[in-house]
N, C-alpha and C positions, 0 to 999 in steps of 0.2 A: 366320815370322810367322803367328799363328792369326785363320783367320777371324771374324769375330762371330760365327758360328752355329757355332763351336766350343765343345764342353763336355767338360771331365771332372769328375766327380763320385765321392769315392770317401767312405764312411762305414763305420766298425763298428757293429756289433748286437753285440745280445745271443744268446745260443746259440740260446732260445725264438724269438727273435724270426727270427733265418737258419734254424732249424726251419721252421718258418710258410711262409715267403717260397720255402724249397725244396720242399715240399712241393705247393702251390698251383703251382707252377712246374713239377713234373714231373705231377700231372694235367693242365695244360694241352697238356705236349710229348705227353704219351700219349694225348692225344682230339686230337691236332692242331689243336689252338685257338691263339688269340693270345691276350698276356695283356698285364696290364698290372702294373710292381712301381715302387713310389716308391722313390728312393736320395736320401739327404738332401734331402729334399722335391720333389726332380725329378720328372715322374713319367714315365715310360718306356713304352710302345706298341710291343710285338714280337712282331712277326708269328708265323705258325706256319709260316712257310718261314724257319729260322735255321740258322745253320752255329754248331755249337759245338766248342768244343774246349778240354783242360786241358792245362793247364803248370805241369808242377814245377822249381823254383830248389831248389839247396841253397848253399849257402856251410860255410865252415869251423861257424859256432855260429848256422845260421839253414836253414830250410827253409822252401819258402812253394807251394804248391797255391792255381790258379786258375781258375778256369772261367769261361771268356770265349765271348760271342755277337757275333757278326755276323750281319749285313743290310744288304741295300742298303735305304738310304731312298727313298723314292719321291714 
C-alpha cells in the first residue's frame, strides 16, 4: 500500500530539452551545489550530498540506461 506522500513521476522530453536539464545538472554536481529540476510539473530539491548510480536493462529488442539519485529526505 503507498503512502500519501508517496510519488512517482516519470515524463519524456525532448533531446534539447534532457540536454538543458543534464547539463545544469552536472554543473551543479561539480561546484557541489544543490539543484533543483521540475519532472512533469513536480518540482524536485536535491541536495548536493546524492548517491547516484546507472543501470542498464537490455531484453531481447529493447535496451534502456538509467540514471537514478538518492537522498535521504530530511
Amino acid at each position: 500500500m503507498n503512502n500519501e506522500a508517496d510519488i512517482d513521476v516519470e515524463k519524456s522530453y525532448s533531446k534539447q530539452e534532457v540536454v538543458s536539464k543534464l547539463r545544469r545538472l552536472a554543473d551543479a554536481l561539480e561546484q557541489n551545489k544543490a539543484f533543483q529540476i521540475s519532472v512533469a510539473g513536480e518540482r524536485i530539491y536535491v541536495p548536493s550530498e546524492v548517491t547516484i548510480t546507472f543501470e542498464y536493462d537490455r531484453t531481447e529488442d529493447e535496451q534502456e540506461l538509467e540514471i537514478e539519485f538518492k537522498w535521504k529526505r530530511s
